[in-house]
C-alpha positions in Angstrom: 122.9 121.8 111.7 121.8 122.8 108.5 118.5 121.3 107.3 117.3 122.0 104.2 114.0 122.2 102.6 112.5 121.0 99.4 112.8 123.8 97.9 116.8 123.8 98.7 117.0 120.5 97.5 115.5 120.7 94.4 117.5 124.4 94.0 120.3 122.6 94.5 120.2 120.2 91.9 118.8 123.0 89.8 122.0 124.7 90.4 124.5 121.5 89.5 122.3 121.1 86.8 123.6 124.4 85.4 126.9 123.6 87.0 127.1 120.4 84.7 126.2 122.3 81.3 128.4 124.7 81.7 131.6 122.6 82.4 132.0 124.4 85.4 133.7 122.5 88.5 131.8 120.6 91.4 132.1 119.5 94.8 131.9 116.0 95.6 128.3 116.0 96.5 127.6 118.1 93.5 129.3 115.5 91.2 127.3 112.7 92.8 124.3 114.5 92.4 125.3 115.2 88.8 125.5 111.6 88.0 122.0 111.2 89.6 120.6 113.8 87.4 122.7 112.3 84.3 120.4 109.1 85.0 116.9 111.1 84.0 117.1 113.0 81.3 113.3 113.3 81.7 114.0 115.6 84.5 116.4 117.8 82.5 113.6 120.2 81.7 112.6 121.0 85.0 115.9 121.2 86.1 117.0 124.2 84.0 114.0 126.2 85.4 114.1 126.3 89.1 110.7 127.3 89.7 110.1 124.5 87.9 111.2 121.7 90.0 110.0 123.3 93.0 106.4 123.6 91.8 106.1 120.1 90.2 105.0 117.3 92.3 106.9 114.5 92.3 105.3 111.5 93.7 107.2 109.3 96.4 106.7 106.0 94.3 107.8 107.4 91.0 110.9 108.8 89.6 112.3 111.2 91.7 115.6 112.4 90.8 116.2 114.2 94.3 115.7 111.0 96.7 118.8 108.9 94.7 121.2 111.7 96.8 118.8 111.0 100.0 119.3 107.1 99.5 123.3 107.9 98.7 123.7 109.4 101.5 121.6 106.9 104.0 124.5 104.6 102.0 127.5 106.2 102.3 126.8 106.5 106.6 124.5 103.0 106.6 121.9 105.1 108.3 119.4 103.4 109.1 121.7 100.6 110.4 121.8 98.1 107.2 120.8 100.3 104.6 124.2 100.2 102.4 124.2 95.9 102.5 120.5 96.0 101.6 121.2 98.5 98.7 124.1 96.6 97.5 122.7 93.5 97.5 119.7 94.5 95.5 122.1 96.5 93.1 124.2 93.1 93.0 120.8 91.4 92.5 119.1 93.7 89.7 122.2 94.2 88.0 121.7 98.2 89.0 122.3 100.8 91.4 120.3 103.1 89.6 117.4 100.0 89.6 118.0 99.6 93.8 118.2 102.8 94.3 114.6 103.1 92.7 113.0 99.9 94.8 114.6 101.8 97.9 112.7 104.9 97.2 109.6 102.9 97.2 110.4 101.0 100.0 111.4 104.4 101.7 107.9 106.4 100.4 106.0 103.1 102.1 107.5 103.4 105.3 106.9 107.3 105.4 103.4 106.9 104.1 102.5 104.4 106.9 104.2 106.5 109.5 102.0 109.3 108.6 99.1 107.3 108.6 99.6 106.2 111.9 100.8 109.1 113.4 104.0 107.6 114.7 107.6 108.0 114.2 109.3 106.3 111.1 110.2 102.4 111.4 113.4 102.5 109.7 113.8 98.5 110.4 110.5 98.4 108.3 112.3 100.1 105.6 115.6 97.6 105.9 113.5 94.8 105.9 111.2 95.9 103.1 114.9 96.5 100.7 116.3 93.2 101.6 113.6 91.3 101.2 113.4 92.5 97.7 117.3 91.8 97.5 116.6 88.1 98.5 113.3 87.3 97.0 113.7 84.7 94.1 
């Protein structure tokens, strides 16, 4: 199974980046990355230089245009269980994927931070619970 590293992700979108400006065509996950990367335009910089994006530092609770593919893809397989109804109904909520996707990521970068801080294995009902209850808080 292929797993790839930061650096291959960020290459990656580097590489639809270019893909994108020069009208060339795209897969279907390169498209869906495209419109990710069509979302920040403050990215667009690092983007055309790949050494770029992988050298920057892109903080877990900020803008980062490479975890809107990670949460599309948790989504599109509902993996963990009940991601894609707590996504939606946030989006439903907010008005905005683009603005769930974001309050995923930090949902997401809490659970991983507290995993690593107490040395155990992610609690991805943490992170379900941590997106819905922003989807149903009033």
């Amino acid at each position: 199974m292929f797993n790839p590293t930061q650096a291959d992700v960020r290459r990656f979108f580097c590489a639809v980046y270019a893909k994108a400006r020069a009208g060339q065509p795209m897969e279907a996950i390169e498209t869906l990355a495209s419109q990710w990367i069509d979302e920040h335009p403050e990215f667009h910089d690092d983007l055309a230089n790949a050494d770029a994006a992988v050298a920057r530092n892109y903080e877990a609770e900020s803008a980062n245009p490479f975890l809107h593919l990670s949460i599309s893809e948790q989504c599109s397989i509902d993996q963990p269980r009940g991601i894609r109804q707590a996504v939606e109904l946030l989006a439903a909520r907010l008005g905005s994927l683009h603005e769930a996707h974001h309050a995923a990521m930090e949902g997401l970068g809490r659970m991983l931070w507290e995993s690593q801080r107490a040395g155990r294995p992610p609690d991805g009902a943490a992170y379900i619970d941590c997106v819905q209850r922003r989807a149903t808080r009033d």
